[in-house]
Backbone bond lengths (Angstrom), bond angles and torsions (degrees), N, CA, C in turn:
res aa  C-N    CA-C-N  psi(-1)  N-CA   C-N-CA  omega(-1)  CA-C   N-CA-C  phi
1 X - - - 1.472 - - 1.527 109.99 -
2 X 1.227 123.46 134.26 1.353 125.95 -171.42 1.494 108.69 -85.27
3 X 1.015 104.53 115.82 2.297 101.14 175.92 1.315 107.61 -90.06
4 X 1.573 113.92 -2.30 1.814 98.65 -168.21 1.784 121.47 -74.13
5 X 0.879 121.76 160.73 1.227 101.57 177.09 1.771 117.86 -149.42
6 X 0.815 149.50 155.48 2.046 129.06 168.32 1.289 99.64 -82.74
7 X 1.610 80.82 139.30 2.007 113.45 -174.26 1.222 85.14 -41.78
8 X 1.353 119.01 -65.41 1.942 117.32 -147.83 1.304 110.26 -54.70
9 X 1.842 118.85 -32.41 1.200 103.09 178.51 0.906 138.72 -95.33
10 X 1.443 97.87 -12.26 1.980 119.22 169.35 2.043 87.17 -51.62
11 X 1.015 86.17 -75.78 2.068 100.33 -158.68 1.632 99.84 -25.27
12 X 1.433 93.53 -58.63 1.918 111.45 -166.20 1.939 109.71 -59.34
13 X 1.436 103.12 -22.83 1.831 114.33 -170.10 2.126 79.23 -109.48
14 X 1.101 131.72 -17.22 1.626 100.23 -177.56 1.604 110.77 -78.79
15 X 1.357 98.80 -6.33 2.088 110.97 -173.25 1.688 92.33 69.96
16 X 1.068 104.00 44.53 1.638 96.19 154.91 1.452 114.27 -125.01
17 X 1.106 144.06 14.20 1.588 144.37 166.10 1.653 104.96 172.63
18 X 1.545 101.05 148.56 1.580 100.71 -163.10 1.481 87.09 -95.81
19 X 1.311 119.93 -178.13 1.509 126.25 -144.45 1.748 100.46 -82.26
20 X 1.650 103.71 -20.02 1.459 105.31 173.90 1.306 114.00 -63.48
21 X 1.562 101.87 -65.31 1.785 97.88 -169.06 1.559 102.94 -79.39
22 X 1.124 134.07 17.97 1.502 114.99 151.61 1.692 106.22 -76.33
23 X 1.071 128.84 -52.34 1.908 134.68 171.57 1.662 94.34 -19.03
24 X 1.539 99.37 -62.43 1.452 104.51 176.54 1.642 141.44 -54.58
25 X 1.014 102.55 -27.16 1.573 133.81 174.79 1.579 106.52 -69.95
26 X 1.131 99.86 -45.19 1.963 111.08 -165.37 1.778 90.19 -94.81
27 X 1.056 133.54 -30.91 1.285 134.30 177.18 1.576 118.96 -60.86
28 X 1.467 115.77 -42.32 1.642 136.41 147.01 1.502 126.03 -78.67
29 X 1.197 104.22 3.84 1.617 91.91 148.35 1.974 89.45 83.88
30 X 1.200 144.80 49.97 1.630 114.25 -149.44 2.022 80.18 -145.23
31 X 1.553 109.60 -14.55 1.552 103.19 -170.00 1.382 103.18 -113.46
32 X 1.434 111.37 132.55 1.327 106.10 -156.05 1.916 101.10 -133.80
33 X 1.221 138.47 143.43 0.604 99.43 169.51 1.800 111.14 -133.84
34 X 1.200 131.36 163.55 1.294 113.85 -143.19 1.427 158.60 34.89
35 X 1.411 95.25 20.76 1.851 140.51 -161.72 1.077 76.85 78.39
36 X 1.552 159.60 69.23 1.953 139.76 123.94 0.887 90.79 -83.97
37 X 1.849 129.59 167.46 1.502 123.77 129.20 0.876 133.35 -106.76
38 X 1.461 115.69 144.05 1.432 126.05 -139.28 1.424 101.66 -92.47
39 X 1.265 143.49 148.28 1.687 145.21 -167.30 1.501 110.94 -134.65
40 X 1.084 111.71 -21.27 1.632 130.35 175.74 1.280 131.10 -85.88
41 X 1.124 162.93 102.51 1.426 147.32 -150.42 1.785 101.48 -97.33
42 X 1.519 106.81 -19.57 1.784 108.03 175.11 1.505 115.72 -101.64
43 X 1.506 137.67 20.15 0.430 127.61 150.75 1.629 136.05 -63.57
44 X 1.513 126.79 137.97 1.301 116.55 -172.14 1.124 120.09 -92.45
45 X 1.494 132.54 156.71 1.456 157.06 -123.63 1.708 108.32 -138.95
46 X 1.533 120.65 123.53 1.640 93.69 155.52 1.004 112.29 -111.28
47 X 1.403 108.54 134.42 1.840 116.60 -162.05 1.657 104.95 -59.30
48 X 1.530 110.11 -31.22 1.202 136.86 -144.98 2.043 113.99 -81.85
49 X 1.626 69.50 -22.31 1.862 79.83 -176.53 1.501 117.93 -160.21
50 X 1.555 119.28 7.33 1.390 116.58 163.20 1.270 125.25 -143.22
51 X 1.442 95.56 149.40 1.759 121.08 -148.91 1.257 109.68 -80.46
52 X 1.110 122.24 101.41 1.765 133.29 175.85 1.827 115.58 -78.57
53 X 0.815 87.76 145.94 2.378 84.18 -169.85 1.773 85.63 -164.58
54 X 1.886 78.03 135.52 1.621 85.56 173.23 1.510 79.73 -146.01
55 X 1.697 90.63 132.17 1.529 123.47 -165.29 1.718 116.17 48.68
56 X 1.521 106.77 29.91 1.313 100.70 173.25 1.614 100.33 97.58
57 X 1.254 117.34 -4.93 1.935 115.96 -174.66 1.629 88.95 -101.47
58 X 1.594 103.62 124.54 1.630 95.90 160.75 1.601 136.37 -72.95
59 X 1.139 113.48 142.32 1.686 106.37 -160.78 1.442 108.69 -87.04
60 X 1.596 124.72 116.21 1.967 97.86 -173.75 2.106 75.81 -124.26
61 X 1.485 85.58 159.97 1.561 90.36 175.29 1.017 120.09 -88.65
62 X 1.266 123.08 151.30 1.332 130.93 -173.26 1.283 114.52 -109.43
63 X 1.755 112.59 150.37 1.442 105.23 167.87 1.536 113.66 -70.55
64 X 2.167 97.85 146.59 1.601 90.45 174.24 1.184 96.22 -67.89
65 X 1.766 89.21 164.85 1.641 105.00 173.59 2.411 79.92 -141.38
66 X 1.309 89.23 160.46 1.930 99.59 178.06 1.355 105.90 -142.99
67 X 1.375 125.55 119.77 1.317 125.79 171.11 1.845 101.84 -114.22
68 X 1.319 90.91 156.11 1.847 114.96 179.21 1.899 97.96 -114.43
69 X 1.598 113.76 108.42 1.175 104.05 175.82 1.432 112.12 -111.55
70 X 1.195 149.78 144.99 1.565 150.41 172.34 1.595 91.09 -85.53
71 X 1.846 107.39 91.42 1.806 100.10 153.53 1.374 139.18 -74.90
72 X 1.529 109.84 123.48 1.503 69.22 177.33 1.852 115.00 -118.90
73 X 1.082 128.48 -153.72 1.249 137.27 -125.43 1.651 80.23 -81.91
74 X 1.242 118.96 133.51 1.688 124.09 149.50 1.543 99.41 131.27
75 X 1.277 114.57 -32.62 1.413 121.90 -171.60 1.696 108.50 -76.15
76 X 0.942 127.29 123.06 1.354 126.43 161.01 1.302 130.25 -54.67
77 X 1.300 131.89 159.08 1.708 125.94 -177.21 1.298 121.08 -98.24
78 X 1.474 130.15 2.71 1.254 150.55 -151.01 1.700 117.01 -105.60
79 X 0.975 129.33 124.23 1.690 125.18 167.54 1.914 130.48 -49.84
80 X 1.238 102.50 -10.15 0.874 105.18 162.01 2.082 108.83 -176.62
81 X 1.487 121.48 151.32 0.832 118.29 -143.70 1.464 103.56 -131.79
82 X 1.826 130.19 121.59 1.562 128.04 -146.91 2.135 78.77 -72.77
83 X 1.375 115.28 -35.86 1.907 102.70 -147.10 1.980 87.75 -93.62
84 X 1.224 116.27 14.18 1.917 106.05 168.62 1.614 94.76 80.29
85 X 1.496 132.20 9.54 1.405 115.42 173.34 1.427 135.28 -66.97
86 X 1.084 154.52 157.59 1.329 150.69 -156.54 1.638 92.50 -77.27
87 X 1.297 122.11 141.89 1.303 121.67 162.03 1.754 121.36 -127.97
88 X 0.868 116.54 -174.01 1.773 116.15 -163.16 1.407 89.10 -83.61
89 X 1.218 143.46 -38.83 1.709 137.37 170.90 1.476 101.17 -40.25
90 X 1.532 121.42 -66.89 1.419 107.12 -176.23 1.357 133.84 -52.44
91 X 1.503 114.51 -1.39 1.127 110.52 -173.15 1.568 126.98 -122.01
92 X 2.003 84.05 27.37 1.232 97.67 175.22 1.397 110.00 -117.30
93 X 0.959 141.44 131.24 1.675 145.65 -172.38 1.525 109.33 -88.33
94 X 1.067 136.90 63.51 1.581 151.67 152.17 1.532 125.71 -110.01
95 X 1.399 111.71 143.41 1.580 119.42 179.99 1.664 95.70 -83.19
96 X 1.177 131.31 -24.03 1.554 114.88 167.26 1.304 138.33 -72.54
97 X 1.169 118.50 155.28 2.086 116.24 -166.62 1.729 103.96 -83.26
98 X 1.429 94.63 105.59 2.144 80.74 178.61 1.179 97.74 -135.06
99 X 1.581 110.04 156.31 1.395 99.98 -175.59 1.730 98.46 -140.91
100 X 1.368 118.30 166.68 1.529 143.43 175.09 1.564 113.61 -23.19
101 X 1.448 136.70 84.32 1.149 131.41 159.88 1.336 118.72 -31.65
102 X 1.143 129.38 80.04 1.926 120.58 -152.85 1.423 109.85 59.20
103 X 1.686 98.43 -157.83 1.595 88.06 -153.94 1.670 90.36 -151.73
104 X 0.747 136.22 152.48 1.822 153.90 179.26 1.368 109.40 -123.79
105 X 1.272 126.72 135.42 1.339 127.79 -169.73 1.148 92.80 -79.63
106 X 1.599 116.49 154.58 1.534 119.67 134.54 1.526 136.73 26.41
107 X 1.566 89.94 -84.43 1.421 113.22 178.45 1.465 118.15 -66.05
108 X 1.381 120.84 -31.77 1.193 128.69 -162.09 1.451 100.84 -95.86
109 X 1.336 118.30 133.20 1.247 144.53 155.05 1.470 137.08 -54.79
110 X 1.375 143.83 165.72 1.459 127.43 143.24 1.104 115.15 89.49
111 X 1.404 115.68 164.62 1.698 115.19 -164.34 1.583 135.04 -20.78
112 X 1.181 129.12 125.65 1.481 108.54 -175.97 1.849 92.47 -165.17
113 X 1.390 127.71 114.14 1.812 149.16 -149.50 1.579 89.34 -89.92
114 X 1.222 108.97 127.59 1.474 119.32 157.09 1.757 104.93 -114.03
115 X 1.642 97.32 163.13 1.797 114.19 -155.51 0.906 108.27 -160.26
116 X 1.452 124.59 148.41 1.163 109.71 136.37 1.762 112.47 -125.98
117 X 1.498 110.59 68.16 0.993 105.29 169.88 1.886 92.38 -129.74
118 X 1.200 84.83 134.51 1.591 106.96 -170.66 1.772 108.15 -83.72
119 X 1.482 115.80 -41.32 1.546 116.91 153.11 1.328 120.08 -17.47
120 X 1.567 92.48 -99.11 1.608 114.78 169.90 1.639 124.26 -40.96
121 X 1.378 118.24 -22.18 1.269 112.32 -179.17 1.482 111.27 -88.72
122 X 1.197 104.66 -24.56 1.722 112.11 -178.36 1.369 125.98 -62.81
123 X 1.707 96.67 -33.29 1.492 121.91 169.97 0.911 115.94 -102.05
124 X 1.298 137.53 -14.03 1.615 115.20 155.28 1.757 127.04 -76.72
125 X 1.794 118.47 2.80 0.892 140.12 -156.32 1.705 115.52 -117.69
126 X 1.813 93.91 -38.01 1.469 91.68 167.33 1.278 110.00 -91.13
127 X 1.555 95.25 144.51 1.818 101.28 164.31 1.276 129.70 -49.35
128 X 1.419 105.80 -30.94 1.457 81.43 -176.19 1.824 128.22 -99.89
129 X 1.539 95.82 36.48 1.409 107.24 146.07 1.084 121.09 -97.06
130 X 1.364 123.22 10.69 1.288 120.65 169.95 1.610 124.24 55.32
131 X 1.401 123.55 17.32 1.345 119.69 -179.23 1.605 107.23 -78.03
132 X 1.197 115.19 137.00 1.674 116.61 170.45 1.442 113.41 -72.42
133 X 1.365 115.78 174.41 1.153 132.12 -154.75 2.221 89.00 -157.08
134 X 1.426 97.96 122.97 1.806 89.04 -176.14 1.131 97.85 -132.19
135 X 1.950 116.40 128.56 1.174 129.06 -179.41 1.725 112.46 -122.91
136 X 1.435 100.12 153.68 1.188 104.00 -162.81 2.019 93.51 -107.81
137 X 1.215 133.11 132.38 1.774 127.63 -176.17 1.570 87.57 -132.48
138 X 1.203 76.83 147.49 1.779 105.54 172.86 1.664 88.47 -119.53
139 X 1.791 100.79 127.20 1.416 103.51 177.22 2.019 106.52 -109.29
140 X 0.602 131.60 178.03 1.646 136.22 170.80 1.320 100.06 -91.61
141 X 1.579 135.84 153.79 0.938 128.63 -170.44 1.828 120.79 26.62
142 X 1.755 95.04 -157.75 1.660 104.83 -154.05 1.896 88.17 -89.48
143 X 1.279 102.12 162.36 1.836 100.15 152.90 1.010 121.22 -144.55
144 X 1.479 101.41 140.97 1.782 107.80 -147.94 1.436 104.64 -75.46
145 X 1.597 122.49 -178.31 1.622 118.60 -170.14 1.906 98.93 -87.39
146 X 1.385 102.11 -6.87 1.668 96.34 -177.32 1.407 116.93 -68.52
147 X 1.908 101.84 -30.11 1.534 114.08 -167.98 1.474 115.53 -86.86
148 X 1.503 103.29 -6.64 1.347 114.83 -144.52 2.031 88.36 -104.10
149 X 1.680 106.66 -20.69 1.233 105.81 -176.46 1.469 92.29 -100.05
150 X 1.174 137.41 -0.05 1.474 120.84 -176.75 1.524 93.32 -86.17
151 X 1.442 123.06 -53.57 1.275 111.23 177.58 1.445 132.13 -43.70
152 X 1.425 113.27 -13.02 1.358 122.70 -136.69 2.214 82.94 -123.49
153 X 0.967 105.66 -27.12 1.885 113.65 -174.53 1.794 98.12 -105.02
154 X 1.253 115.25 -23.88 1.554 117.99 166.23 1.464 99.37 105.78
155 X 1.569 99.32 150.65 1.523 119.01 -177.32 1.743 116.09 -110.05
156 X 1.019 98.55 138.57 1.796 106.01 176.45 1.465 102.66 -84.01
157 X 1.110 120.70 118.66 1.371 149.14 162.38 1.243 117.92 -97.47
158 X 1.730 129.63 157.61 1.431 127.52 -166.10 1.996 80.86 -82.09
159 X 1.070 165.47 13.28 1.126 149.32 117.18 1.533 136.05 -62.99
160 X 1.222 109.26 -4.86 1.139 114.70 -176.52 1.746 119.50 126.15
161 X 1.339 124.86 172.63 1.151 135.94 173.29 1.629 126.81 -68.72
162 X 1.420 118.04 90.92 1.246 123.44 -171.33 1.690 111.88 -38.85
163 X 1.072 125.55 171.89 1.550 132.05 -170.48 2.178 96.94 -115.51
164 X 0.832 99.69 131.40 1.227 123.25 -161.62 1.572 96.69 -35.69
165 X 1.841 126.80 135.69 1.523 117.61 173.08 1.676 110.04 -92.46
166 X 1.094 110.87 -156.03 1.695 130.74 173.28 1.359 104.33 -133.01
167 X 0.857 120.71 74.17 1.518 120.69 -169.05 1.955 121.49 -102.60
168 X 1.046 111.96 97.39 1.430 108.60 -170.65 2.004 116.79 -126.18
169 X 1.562 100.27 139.62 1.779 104.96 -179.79 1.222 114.57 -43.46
170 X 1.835 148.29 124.41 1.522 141.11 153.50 1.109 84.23 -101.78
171 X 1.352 154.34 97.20 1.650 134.87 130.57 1.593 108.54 125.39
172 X 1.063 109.85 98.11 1.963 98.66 148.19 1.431 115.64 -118.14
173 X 1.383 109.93 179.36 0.890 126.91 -161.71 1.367 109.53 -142.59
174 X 1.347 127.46 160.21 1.554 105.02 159.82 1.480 127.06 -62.19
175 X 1.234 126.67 -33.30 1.425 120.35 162.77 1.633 123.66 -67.01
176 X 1.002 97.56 -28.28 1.688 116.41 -164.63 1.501 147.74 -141.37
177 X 1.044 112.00 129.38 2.102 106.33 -178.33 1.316 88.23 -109.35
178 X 1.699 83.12 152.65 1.518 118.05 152.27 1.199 125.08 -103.90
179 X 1.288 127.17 125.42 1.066 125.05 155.96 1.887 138.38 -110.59
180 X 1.308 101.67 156.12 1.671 102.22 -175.75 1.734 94.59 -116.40
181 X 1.400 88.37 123.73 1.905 103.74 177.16 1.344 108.53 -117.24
182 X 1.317 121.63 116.74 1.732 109.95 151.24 1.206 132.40 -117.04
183 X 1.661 123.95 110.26 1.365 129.85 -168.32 1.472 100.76 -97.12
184 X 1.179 102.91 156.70 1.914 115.80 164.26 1.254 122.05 -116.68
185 X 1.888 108.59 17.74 0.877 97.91 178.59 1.893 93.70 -114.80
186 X 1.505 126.03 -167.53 1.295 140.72 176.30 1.267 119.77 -139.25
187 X 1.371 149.61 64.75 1.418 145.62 -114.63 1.742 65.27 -135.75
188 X 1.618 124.75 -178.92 1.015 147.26 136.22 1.516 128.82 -64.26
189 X 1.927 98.75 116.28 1.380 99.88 -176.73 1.545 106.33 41.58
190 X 1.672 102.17 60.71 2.199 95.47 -178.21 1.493 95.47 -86.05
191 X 1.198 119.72 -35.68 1.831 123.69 -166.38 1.643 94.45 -64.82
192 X 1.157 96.83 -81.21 1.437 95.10 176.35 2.381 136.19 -33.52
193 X 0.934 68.41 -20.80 1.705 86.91 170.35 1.704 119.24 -95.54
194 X 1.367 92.78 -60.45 1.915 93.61 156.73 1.295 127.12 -42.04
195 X 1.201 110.38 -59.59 1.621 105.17 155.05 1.418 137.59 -36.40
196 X 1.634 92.47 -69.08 1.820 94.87 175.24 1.365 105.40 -57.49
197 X 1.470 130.64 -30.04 1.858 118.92 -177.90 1.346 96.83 -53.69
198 X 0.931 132.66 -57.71 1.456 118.72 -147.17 2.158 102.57 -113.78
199 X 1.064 114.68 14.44 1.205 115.10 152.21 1.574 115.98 98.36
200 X 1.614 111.23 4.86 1.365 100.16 166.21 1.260 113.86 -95.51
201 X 1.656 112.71 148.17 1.593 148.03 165.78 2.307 92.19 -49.32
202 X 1.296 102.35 102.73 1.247 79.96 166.51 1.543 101.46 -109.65
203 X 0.978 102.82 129.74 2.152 120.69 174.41 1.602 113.40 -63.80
204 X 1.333 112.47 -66.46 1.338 116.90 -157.19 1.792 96.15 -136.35
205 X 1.482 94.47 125.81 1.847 100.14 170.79 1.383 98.04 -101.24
206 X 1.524 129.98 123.30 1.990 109.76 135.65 1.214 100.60 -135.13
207 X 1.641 105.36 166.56 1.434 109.50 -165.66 1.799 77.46 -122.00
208 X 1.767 91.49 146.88 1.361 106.50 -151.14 1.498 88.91 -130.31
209 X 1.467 133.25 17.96 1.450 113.08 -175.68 1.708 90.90 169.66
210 X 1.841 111.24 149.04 1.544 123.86 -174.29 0.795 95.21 -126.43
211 X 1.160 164.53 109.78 1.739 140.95 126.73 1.992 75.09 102.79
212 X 1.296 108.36 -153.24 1.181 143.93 163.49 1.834 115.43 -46.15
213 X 1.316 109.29 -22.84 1.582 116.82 -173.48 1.379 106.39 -69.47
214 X 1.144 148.91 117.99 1.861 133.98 141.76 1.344 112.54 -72.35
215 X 1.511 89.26 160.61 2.039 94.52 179.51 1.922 87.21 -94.09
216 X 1.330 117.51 -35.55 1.459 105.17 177.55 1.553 109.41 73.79
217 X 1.705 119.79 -139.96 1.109 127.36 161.80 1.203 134.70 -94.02
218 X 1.475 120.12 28.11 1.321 135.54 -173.18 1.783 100.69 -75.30
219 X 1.216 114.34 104.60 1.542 128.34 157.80 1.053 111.27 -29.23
220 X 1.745 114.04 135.61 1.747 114.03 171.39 1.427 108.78 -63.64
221 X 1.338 102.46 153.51 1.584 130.02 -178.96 1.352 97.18 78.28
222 X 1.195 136.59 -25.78 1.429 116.25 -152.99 1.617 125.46 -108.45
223 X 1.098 149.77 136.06 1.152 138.63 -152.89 1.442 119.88 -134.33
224 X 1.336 124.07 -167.11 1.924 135.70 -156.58 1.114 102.95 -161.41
225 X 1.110 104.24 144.52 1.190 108.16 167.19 1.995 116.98 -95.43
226 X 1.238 105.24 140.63 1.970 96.94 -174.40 1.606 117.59 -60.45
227 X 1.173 116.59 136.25 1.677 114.78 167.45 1.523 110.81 -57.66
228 X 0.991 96.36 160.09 1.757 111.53 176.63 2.115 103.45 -53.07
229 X 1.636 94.18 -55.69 1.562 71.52 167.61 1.389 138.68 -92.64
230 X 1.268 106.11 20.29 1.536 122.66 175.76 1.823 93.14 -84.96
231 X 0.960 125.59 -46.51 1.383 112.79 -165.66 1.695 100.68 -82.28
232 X 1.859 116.62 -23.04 1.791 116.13 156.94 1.056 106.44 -38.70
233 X 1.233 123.32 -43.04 1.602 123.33 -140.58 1.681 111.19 -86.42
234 X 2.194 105.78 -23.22 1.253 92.25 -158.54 1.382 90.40 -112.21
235 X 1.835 118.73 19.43 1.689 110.14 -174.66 1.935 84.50 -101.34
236 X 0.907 90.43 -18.74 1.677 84.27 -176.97 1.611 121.57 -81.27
237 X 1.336 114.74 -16.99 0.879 134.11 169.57 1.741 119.59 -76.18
238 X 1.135 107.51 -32.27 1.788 111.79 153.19 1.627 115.16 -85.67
239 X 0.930 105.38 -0.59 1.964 103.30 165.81 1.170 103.72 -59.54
240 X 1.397 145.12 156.43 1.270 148.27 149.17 1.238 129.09 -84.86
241 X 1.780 110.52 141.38 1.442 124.87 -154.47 1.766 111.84 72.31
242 X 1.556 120.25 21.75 1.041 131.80 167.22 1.426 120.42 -81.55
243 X 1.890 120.09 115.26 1.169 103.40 -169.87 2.012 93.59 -120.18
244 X 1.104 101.18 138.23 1.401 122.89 160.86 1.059 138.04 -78.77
């Protein structure tokens, strides 16, 4: 049986640093392994007989654990925060290190997966597993079918040209539309920018669906942990040629 494994993914699958701030870790000299320090993030590991320590803490792996939390508006999406703001970690009650399957602004509300499996988070995060991401917008007034196909053929952003949405009407009102968006991509504040490109007032962001996951009737702030086949549901969903 093979025990070897790469540092980066041992570290990133023990839920002790996501694959970024390990770069960072090995960049300061702080991951060591067998008292060496380690400088490489691909170098291989034997699970079986050597001692990994970052800043002197030994690294042992942990079982995954996956929670589904309903955020809501004020809390940040981040593991830890430079201005002391509340973040979606605090508002999970576990002795294990997990952090933000992606990230939801501020403003934005509603489903958002904590982990600590560094695998699964990598691929549910890059695009090009293609998993969706489904949001629910409250727009101000009506929006016409011209705006509704720009969203839908993709918007130029000072990052670049969004990747085509699914974008369809739930509800207007005389004051107001709803809309249902699903991107596969995760850009910064992307909903929110699509909008302002092309000139709608967006009111209210929540993201209402991951991959295969619903937020459902899960109460704000409060969260679950995923069933065994809830977490089937969302490794299969980064398989390729996987449709949802």
């Amino acid at each position: 049986m093979d025990t070897t494994q790469r540092l980066d993914k041992f570290l990133s699958n023990s839920g002790y640093a996501s694959r970024r701030s390990i770069k960072q870790f090995l960049r300061e000299n702080t991951v060591t392994i067998n008292g060496v320090k380690a400088r490489e993030s691909g170098i291989r590991i034997d699970l079986s007989k050597d001692d990994i320590r970052i800043n002197n803490q030994k690294i042992k792996k942990e079982g995954f654990v996956y929670y589904l939390l309903n955020k809501p508006k004020g809390v940040v999406s981040t593991s830890a925060d430079e201005f002391d703001r509340k973040n979606v970690v605090d508002l999970i009650d576990t002795d294990v290190r997990v952090y933000p399957v992606g990230r939801l602004d501020k403003d934005t509300h509603g489903l958002i997966l904590l982990t600590n499996d560094g695998e699964l988070t990598h691929k549910l995060t890059h695009p090009k597993f293609h998993v969706p991401k489904t949001y629910l917008l409250k727009i101000e007034g009506s929006v016409s079918e011209g705006k509704l196909n720009k969203l839908r053929d993709g918007i130029i952003l000072s990052d670049g040209l969004t990747n085509p949405a699914k974008v369809k009407v739930r509800k207007e009102t005389p004051n107001t539309t709803e809309l249902e968006m699903e991107i596969y991509e995760g850009r910064y504040r992307q909903i929110r920018r699509m909008c302002e490109a092309i000139h709608l007032n967006l009111i209210d962001l929540q993201r209402i669906k991951f991959g295969p996951i619903k937020i459902d009737k899960l109460r704000l702030e409060h969260y679950r942990e995923l069933t065994k086949a809830e977490v089937e549901s969302l490794k299969k969903a980064t398989e390729k040629d996987t449709i949802i």
